[in-house]
C-alpha positions as CSV (number, residue, x, y, z in Angstrom):
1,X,-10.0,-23.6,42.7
2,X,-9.9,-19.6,42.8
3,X,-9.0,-18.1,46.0
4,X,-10.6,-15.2,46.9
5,X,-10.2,-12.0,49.0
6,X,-12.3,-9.4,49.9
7,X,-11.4,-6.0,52.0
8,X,-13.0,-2.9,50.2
9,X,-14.2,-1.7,53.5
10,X,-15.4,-3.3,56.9
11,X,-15.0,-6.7,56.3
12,X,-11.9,-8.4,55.5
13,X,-12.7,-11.8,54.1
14,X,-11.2,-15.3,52.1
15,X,-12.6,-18.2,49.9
16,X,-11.7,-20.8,48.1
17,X,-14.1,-21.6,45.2
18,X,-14.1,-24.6,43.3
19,X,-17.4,-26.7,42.2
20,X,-19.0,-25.0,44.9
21,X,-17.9,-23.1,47.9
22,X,-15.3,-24.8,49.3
23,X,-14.2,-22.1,52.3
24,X,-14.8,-19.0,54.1
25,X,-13.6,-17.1,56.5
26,X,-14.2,-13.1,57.7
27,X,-12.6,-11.3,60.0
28,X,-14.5,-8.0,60.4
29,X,-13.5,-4.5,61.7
30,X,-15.6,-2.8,64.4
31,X,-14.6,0.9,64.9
32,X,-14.7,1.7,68.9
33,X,-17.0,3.8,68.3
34,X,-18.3,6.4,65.2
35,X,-17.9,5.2,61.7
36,X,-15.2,3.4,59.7
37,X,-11.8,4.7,59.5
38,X,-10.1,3.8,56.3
39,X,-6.9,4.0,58.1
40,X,-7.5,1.7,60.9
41,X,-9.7,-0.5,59.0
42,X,-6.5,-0.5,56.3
43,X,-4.5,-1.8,59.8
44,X,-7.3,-4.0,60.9
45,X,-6.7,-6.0,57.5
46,X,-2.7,-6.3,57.4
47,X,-2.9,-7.6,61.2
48,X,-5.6,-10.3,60.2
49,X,-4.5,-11.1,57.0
50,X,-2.1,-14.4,57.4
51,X,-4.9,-15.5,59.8
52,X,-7.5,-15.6,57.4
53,X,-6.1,-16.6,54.2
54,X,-4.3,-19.3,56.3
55,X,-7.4,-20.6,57.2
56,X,-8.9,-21.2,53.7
57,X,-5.6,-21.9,52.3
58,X,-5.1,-25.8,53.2
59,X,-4.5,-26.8,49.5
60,X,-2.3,-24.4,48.2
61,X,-1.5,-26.4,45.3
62,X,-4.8,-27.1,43.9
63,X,-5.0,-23.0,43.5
64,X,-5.2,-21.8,40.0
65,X,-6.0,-18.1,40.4
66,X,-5.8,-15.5,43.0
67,X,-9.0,-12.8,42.6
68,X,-8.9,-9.9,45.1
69,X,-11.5,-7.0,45.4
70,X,-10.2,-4.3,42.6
71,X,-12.6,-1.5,44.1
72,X,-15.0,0.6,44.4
73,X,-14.1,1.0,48.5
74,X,-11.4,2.9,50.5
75,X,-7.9,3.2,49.2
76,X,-6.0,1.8,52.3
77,X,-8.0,-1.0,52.6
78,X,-7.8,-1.9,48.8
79,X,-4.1,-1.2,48.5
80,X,-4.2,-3.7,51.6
81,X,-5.9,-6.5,50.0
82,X,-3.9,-5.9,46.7
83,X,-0.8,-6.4,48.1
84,X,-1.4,-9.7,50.0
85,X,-3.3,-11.1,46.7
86,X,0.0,-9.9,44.5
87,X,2.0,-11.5,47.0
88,X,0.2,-15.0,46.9
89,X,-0.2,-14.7,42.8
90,X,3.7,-14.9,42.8
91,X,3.9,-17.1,46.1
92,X,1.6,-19.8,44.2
93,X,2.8,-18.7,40.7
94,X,-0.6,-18.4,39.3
95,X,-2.8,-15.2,37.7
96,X,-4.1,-12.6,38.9
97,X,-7.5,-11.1,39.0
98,X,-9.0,-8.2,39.8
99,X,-12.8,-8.0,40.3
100,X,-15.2,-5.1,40.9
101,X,-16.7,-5.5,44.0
102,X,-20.3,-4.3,42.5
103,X,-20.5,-7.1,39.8
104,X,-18.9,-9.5,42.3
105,X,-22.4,-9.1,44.5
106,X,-24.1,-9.1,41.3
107,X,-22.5,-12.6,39.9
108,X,-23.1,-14.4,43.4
109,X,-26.5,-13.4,43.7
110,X,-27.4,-14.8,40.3
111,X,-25.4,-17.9,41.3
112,X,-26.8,-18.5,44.4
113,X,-30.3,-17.7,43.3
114,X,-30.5,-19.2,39.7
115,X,-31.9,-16.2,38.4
116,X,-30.6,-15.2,34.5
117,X,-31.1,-11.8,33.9
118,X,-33.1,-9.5,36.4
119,X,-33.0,-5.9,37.7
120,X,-31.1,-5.6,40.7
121,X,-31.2,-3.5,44.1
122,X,-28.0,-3.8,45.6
123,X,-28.4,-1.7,48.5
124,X,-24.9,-1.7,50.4
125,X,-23.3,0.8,52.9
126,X,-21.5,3.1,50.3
127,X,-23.8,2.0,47.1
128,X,-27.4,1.9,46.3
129,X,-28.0,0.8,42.6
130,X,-30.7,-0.2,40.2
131,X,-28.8,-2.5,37.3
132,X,-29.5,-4.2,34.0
133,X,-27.4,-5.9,32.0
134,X,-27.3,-5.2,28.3
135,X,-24.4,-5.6,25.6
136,X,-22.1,-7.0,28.0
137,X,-22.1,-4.6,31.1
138,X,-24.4,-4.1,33.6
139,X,-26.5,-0.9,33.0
140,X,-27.1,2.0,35.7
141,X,-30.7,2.8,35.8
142,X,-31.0,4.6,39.1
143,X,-28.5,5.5,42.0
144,X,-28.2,7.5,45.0
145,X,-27.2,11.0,44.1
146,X,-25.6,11.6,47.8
147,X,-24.7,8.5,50.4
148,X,-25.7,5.2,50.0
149,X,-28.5,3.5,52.0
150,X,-26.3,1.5,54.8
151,X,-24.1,4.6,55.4
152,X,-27.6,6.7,55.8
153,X,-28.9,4.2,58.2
154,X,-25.0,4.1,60.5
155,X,-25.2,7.7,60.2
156,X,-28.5,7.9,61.9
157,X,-27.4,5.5,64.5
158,X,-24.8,7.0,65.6
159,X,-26.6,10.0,66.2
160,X,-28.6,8.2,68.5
161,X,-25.7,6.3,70.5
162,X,-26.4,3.1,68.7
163,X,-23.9,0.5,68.1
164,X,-22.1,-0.3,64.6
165,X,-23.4,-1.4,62.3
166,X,-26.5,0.8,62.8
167,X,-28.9,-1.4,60.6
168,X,-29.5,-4.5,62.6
169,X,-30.3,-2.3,65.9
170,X,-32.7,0.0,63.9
171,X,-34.3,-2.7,62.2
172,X,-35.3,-4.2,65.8
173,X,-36.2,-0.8,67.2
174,X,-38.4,0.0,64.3
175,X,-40.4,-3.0,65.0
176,X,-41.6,-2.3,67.7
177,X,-42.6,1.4,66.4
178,X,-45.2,3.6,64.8
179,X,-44.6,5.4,61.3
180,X,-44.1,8.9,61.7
181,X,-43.7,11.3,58.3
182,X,-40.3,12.0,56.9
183,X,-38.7,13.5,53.6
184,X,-39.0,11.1,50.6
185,X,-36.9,12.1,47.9
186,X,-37.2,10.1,44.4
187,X,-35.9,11.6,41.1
188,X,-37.0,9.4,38.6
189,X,-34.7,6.3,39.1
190,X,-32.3,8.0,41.6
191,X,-32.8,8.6,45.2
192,X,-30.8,10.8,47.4
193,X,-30.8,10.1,51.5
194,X,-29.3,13.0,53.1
195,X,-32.6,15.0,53.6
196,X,-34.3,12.1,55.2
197,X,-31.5,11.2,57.5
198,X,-31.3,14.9,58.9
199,X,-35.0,14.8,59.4
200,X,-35.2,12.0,61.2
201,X,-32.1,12.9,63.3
202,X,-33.4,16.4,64.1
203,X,-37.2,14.5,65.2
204,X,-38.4,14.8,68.4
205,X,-40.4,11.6,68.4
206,X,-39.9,8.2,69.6
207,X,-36.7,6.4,68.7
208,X,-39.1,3.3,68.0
209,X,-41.2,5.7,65.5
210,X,-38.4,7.1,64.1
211,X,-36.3,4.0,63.1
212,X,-39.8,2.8,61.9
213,X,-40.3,5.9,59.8
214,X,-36.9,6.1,58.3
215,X,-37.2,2.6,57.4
216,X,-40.1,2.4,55.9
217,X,-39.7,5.7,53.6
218,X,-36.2,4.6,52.7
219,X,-37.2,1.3,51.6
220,X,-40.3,2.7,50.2
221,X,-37.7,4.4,47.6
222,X,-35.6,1.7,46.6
223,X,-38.6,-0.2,45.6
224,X,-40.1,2.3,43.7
225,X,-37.6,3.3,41.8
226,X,-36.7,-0.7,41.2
227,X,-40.2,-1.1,40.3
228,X,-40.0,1.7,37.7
229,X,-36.9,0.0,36.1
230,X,-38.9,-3.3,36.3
231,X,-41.6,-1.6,34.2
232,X,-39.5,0.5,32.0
233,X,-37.1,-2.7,31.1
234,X,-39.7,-5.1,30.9
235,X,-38.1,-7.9,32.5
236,X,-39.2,-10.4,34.9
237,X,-36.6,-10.8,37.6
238,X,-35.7,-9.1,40.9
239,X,-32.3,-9.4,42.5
240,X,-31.8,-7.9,45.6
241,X,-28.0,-8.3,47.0
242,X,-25.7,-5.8,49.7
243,X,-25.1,-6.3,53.1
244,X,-28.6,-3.8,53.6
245,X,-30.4,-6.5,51.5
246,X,-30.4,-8.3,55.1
247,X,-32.8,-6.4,56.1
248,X,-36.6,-8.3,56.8
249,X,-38.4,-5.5,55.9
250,X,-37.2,-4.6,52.7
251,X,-37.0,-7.9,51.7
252,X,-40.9,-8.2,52.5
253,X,-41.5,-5.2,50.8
254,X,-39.7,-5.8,47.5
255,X,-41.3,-9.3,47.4
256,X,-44.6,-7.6,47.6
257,X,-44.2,-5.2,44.4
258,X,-42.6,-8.4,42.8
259,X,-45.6,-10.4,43.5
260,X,-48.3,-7.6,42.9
261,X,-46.4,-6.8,39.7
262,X,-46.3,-11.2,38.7
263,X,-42.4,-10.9,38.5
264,X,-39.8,-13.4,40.2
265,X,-38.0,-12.0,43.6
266,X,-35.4,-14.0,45.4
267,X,-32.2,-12.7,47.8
268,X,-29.3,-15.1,48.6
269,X,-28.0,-16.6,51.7
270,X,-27.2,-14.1,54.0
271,X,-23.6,-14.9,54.2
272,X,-23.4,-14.1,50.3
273,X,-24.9,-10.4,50.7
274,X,-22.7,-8.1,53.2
275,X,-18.8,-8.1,51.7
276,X,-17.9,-11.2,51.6
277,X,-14.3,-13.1,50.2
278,X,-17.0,-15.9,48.4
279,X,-18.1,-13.5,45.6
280,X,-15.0,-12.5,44.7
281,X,-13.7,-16.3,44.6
282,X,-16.2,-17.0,42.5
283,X,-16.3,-13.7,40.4
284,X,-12.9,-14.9,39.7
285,X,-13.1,-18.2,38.8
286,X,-15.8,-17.4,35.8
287,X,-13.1,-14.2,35.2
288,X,-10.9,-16.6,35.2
289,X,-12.2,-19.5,32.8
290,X,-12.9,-16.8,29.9
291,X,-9.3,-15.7,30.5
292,X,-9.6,-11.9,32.1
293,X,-6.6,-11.9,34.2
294,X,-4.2,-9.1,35.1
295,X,-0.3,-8.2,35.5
296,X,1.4,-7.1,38.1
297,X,1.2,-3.5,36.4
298,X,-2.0,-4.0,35.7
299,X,-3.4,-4.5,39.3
300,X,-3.3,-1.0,40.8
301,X,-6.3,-0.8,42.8
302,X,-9.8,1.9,41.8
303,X,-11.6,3.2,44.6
304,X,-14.2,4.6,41.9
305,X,-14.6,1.4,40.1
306,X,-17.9,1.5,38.8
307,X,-20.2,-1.5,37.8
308,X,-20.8,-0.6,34.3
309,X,-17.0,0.0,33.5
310,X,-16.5,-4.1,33.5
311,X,-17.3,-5.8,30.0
312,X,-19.2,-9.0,31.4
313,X,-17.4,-11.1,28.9
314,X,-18.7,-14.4,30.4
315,X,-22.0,-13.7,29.6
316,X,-22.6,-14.6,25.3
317,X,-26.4,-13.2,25.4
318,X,-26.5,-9.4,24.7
319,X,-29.6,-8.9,27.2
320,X,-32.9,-7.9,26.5
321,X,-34.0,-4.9,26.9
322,X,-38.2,-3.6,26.2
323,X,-38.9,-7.5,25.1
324,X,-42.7,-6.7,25.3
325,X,-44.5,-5.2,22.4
326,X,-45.7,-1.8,23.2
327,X,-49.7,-1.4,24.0
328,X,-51.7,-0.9,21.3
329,X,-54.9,-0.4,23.8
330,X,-56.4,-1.6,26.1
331,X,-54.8,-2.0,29.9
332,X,-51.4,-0.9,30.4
333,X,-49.1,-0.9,33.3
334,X,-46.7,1.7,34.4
335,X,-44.9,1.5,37.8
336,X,-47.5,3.8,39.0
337,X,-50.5,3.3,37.9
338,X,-52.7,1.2,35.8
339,X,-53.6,2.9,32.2
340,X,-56.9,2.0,30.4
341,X,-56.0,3.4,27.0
342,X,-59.6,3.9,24.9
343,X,-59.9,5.2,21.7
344,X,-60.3,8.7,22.1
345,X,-59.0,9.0,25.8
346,X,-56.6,7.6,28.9
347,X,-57.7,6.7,32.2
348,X,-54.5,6.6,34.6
349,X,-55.5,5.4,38.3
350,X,-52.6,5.5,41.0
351,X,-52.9,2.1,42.7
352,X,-52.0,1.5,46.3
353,X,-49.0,0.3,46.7
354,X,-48.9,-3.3,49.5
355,X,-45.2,-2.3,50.1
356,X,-45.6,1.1,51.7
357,X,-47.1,2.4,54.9
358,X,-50.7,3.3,54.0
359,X,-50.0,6.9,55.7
360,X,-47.3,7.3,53.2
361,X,-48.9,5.7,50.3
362,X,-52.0,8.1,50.6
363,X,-50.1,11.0,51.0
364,X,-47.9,10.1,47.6
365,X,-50.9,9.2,45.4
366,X,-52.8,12.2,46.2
367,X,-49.8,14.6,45.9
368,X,-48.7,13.2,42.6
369,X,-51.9,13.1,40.9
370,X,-52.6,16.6,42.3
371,X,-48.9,17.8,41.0
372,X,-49.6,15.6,37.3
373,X,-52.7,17.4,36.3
374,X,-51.3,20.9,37.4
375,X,-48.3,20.8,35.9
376,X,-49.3,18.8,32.4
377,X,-51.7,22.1,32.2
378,X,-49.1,24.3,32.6
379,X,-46.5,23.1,30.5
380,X,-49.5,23.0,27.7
381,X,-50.3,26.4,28.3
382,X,-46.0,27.2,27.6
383,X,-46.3,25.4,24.3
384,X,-44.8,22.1,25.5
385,X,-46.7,19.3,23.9
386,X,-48.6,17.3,26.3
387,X,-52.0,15.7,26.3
388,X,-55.1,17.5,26.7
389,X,-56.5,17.0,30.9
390,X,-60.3,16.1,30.8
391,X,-61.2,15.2,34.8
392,X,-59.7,14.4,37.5
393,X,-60.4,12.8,41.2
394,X,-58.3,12.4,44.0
395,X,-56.3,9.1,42.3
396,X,-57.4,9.3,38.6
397,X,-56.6,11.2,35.7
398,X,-58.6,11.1,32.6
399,X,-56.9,12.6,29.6
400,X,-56.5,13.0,25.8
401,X,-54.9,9.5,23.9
402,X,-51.8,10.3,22.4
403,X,-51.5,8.3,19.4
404,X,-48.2,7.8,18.4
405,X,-44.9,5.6,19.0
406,X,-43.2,5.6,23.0
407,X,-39.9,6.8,22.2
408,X,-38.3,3.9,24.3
409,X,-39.4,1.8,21.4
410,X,-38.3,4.3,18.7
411,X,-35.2,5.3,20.0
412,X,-33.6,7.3,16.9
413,X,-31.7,10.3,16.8
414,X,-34.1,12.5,14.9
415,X,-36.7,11.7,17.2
416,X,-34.3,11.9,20.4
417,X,-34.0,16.0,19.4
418,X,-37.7,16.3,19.1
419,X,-37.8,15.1,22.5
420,X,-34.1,17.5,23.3
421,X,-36.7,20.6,21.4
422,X,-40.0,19.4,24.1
423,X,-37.8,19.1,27.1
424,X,-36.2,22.4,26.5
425,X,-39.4,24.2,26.2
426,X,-40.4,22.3,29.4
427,X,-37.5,24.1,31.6
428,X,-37.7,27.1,29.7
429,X,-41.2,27.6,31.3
430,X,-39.7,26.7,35.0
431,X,-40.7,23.3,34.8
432,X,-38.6,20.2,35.8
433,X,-40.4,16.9,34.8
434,X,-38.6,14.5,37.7
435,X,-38.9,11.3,35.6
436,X,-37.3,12.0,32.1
437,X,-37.1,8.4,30.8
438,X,-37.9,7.3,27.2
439,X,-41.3,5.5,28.5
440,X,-42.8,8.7,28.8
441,X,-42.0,10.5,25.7
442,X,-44.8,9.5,22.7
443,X,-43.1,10.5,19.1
444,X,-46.5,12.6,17.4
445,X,-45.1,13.6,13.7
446,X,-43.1,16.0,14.4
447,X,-43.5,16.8,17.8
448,X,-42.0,14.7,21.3
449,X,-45.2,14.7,23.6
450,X,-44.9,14.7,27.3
451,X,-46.3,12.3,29.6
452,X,-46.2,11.3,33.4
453,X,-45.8,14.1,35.4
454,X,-46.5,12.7,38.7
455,X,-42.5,13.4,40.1
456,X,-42.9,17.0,38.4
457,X,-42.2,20.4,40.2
458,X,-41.9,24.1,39.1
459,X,-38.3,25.2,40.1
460,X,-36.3,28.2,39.2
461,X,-33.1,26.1,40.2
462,X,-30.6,24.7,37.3
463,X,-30.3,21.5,40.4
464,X,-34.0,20.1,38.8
465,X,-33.1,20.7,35.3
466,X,-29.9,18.7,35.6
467,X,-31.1,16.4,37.5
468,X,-33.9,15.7,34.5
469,X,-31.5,15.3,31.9
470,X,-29.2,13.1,33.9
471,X,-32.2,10.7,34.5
472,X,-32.6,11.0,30.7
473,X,-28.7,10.4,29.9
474,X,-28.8,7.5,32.3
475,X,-31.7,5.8,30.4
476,X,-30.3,6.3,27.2
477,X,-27.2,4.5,28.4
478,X,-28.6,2.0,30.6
479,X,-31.1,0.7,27.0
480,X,-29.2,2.0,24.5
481,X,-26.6,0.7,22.4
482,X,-25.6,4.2,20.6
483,X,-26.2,6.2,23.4
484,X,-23.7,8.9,22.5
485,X,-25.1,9.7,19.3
486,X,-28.5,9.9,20.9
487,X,-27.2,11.8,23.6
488,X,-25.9,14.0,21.0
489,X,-29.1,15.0,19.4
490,X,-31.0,15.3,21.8
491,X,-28.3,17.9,23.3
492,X,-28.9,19.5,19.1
493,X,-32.7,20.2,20.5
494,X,-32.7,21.1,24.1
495,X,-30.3,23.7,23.2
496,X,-32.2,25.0,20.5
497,X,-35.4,25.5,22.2
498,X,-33.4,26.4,25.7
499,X,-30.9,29.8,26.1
500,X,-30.2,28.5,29.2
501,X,-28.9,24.7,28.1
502,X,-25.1,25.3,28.9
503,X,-25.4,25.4,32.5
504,X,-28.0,22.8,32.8
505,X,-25.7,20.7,30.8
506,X,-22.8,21.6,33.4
507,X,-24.9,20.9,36.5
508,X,-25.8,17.6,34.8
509,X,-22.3,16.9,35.0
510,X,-21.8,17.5,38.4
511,X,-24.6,15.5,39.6
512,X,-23.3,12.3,37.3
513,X,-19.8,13.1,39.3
514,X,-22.2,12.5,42.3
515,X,-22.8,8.9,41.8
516,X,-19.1,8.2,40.8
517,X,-17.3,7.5,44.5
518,X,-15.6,10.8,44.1
């Protein structure tokens, strides 16, 4: 058996894993009031430490490994946790392991769930992901660029004098409200939450309308952008683990896009989704049978331990990644909209979307189909390549076929730079894009043609250009095994067809820094 413990943050938490799971026990920290403090959460965990292990700990020689939570969370309370499970590896005389607390959600959720390879939402208090696993480590596709969705949602209840954790008492108040309009903010596969969460503190409507509203356009986020990493990745699984993933509505609301889209949706028990010491035991253990353990010098702890840092050495497949073959003609579907691809022409037709507040969804189709033909027009009139508009209606575009390879499927670096040349171009005429993925680049001889425009704006700011190409750069690593070298040349274009790439490339920077816990 692997014993297990768990402290990044609220919850400090054992198990002993075995077969199955064999033990658990939490102890969690509830501030007095406000948020978390990582120093008396740090305190919290050293007073309740011998209790807890002392309860999972009736077999201490059947042990084989101690695995403690590495990072990402807060430095007191790791450095906590580390020193108790470096204490029991010598104690017992047996390895130790440290596991990433994002892959440890990850691994428990397939393992609970039986699912084999699927996208993932983990929606947590500090973290909100979209992941894929390819060549060993699970692959970023999307990510807040600001706070994650449970520390949004305390944030807002505390505003509002409500107690900690803010999720469960807004989830019941927004039951029993109406939705009300707030900021939805989606940059290709990120999301960022701080503009909605000072919206809805600064409303003047109901609490019950507000909770509803902030729910529903938050959730309404997380599942697009997971449904536009379903689409792009081509894969049939959806994983949704955190402690947020809790949460009835968004559980309803991803199982709808699953189900609407044919792909598989499942959660886990709810005692294996908020931080818990059983995914870490059993992170461990499989750690632990393909021999990843650490030393003692080895074991300092990482508050900015990322997911896609970790090689996944106990999984032997290399992942799949665009498994379908690309349309040909016919009907296609995006994570938008449903493409009829003719011979001479494209029909694209928003759908409706089951998962989102018919208030909201109405507003989103009409404004992005609105914003697509616009701004495809004007880029074309700026000499970017993009196809040719022929009508439009309030949820339908008809335009010119493209023929040509999608440059997810053709992914080569001479190609990347004629997409580098097209995006530069793009910005040069004031134009960000808003979802610069390789599924909507089409490879035309020589020339990188544009496509989907429907999260497009015209900005003067270097914020939407960097934001583009770090949407682009996270593709490219996320489905990519050369990414650098791609990354490279399409860098070679952008800056040949854009005097102003140098700071764009140094905002993209920044935003990246963003996502990293700093």
């Amino acid at each position: 058996m692997v014993l297990g413990l768990e402290g990044t943050a609220w919850n400090l938490s054992a198990a002993l894993f075995g077969e199955g799971l064999v033990a658990l026990h939490s102890a969690p920290y509830a501030p007095p009031a406000g948020g978390i403090h990582p120093r008396e959460a740090a305190q919290h965990h050293a007073s309740m430490m011998k209790e807890i292990v002392s309860r999972v700990l009736t077999e201490p020689e059947r042990v084989r490994a101690v695995a403690f939570s590495q990072g990402p969370g807060l430095g007191p309370s790791l450095r906590t946790v580390a020193t108790a499970a470096r204490a029991l590896s010598i104690a017992l005389g047996v390895p130790l392991i440290g596991v990433n607390h994002c892959v440890a959600h990850i691994e428990i959720g397939r393992w609970a769930t039986g699912f084999s390879d699927p996208i993932v939402l983990y929606a947590s208090g500090a973290n909100t992901q979209v992941l894929g696993y390819l060549g060993g480590r699970y692959r970023i596709f999307g990510e807040t660029l600001d706070i994650g969705l449970g520390n949004a949602i305390d944030k807002f209840a505390r505003s509002h004098g409500l107690p900690y954790p803010g999720g469960p008492a807004v989830e019941r108040l927004a039951r029993r409200g109406e939705y009300i309009e707030l900021p939805y903010t989606v940059k290709g596969m990120d999301l960022a939450f701080s503009g909605l969460v000072s919206a809805a503190q600064d409303s003047t409507a109901a609490l019950e309308d507000v909770c509803n509203g902030l729910q529903e356009t938050a959730f309404a986020m997380c599942v697009e952008v997971t449904e536009r990493a379903l689409a792009h990745a081509d894969k049939g699984e959806v994983l949704l683990v955190g402690g947020v993933g809790a949460n009835a509505r968004l559980q309803e609301m991803l199982g709808l896009m699953c189900e609407d889209r044919g792909a598989a949706f499942a959660v886990p028990d709810r005692k294996f989704l908020g931080d818990n010491g059983a995914m870490i035991a059993y992170t461990g253990k499989v750690m632990l049978e393909y021999g990843v353990t650490l030393s003692l010098e080895e074991s300092r702890v990482r508050p900015g331990y990322r997911p896609d840092e970790v090689d996944i050495v106990w999984r032997a497949e290399p992942g799949e990644i665009f498994a379908a073959e690309p349309h040909e003609g016919g009907i296609a579907r995006g994570a938008e909209a449903v493409v009829e691809i003719r011979e001479a022409d494209v029909v694209k037709r928003r759908e409706s979307k089951r998962y989102r507040n018919p208030r909201l969804d109405r507003r989103l189709i009409t404004e992005r189909t609105r914003a697509e033909a616009r701004l495809i027009a004007a880029a074309r009139r700026a000499g970017v390549p993009t196809p040719v508009i022929r009508d439009i209606t309030t949820d339908t575009i008809v335009m010119e076929r493209v023929a040509g390879e999608v440059l997810k499927y053709a992914t080569t670096p001479e190609n990347v730079a004629l997409a580098g040349d097209a995006v530069g171009k793009l910005h040069a005429a004031g134009i960000a894009h808003g979802d610069l993925t390789t599924s909507n680049m089409i490879i035309r001889g020589d020339q990188c043609v544009l496509i989907d425009f429907g999260l497009a704006s015209t900005s003067p700011e270097v914020e939407a250009r960097g934001v583009d190409l770090h949407v682009l750069f996270q593709t490219l690593e996320s489905t990519t095994e050369n990414s650098a070298d791609l990354k490279a040349a399409f860098i070679e274009g952008y800056a040949g067809a854009f005097p102003g790439a140098g700071e764009v490339l140094s905002r993209e920077h920044e935003v990246e820094l963003r996502g990293r816990y700093l």
